[in-house]
MARFIGU-224228 format. One record per residue (C-alpha): residue number from 1; residue in one letter; x, y, z. Coordinates in Angstrom, 2 decimals, m for minus. Layout:
N
[r NUM; "A"; [X; Y; Z]]
...
END
This chain:
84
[r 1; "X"; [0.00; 0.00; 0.00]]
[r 2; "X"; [1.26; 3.67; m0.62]]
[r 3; "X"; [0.24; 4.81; 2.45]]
[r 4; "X"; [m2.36; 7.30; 3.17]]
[r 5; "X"; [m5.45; 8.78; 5.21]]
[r 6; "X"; [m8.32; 6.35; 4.97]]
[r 7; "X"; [m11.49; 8.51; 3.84]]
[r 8; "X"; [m15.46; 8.66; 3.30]]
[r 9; "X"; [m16.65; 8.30; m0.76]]
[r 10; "X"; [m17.25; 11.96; 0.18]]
[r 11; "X"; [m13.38; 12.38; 1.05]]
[r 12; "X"; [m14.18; 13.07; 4.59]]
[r 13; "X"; [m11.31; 11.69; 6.72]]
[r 14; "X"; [m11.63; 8.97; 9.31]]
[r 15; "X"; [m9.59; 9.07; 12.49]]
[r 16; "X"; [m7.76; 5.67; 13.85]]
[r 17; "X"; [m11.30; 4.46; 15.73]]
[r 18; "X"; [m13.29; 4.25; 12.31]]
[r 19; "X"; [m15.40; 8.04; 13.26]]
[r 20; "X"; [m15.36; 10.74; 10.52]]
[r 21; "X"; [m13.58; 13.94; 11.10]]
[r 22; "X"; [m15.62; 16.68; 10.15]]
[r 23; "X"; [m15.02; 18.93; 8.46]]
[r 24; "X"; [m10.99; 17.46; 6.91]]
[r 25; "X"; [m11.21; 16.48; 3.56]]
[r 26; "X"; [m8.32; 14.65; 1.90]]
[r 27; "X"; [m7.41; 14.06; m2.11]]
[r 28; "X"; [m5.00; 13.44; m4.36]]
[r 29; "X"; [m1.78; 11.18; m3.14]]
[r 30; "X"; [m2.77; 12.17; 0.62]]
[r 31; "X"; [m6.03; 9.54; 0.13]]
[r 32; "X"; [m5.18; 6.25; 0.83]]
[r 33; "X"; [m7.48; 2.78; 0.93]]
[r 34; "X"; [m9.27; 3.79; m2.22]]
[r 35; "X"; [m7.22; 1.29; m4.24]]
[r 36; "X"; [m6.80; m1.48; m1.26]]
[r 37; "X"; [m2.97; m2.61; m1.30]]
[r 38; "X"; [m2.41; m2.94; m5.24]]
[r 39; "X"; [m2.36; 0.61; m6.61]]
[r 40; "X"; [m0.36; 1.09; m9.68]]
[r 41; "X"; [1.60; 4.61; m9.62]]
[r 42; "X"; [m0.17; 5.80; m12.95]]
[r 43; "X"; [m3.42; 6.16; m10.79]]
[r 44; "X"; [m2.55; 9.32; m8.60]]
[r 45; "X"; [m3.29; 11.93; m11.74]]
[r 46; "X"; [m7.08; 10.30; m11.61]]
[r 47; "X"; [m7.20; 10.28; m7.80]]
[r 48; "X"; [m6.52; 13.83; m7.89]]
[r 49; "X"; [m8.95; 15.15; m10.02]]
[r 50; "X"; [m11.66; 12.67; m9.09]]
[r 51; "X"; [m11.09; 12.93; m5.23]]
[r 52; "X"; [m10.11; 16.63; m5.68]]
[r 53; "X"; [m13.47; 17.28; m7.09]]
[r 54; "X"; [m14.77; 15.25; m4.66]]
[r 55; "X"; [m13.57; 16.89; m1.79]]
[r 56; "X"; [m14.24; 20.42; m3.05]]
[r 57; "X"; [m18.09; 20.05; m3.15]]
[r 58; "X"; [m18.17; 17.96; 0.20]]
[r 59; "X"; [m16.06; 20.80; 1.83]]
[r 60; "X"; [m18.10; 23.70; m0.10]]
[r 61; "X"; [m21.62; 21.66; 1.31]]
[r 62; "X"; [m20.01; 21.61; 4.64]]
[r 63; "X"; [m18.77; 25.11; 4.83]]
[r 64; "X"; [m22.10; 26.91; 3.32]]
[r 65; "X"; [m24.28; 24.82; 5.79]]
[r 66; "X"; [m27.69; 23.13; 5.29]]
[r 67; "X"; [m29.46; 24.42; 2.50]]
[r 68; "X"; [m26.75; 27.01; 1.23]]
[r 69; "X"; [m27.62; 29.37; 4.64]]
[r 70; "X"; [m24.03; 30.59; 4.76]]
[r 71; "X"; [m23.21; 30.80; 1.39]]
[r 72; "X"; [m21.56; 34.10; 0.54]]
[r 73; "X"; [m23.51; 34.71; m3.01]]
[r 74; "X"; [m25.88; 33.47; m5.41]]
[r 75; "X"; [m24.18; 31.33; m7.91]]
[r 76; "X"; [m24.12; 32.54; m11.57]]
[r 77; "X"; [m26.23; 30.44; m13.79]]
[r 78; "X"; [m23.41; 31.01; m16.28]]
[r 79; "X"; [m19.88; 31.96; m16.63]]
[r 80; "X"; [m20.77; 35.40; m18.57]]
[r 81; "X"; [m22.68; 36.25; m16.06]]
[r 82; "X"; [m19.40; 37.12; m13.20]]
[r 83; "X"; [m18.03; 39.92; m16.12]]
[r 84; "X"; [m22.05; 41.87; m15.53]]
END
């Protein structure tokens, strides 16, 4: 195994007794366990952007709270929209 922090399909990390940690994500080569013990080295560019991606929304969805109440503004429903 290449070592790593065992995490959550939502990247969340899990401390040594099994219990998430809210509120730590993890991604990239700092994930561990997603491959079990045979992961070839070509993998880690995929395990970044997957489990990047991954981790962004579940820390974005953690950060804004239930139902967007801390979210600091609307989202544009398209890129053009931010130059406005």
């Amino acid at each position: 195994c290449m070592g790593g922090l065992q995490c959550t399909v939502d990247a969340e990390c899990i401390d040594g007794r099994g219990q998430v940690i809210r509120g730590l994500y993890v991604a990239g080569e700092a994930a561990g366990g997603i491959h079990g013990n045979n992961r070839l080295g070509g993998n880690s560019l995929l395990d970044c952007v997957v489990f990047g991606r991954v981790a962004g929304k579940a820390a974005c969805k953690y950060v804004f709270g239930a139902g967007d109440k801390f979210k600091p503004c609307p989202t544009p429903g398209e890129i053009k929209d931010l130059t406005k």
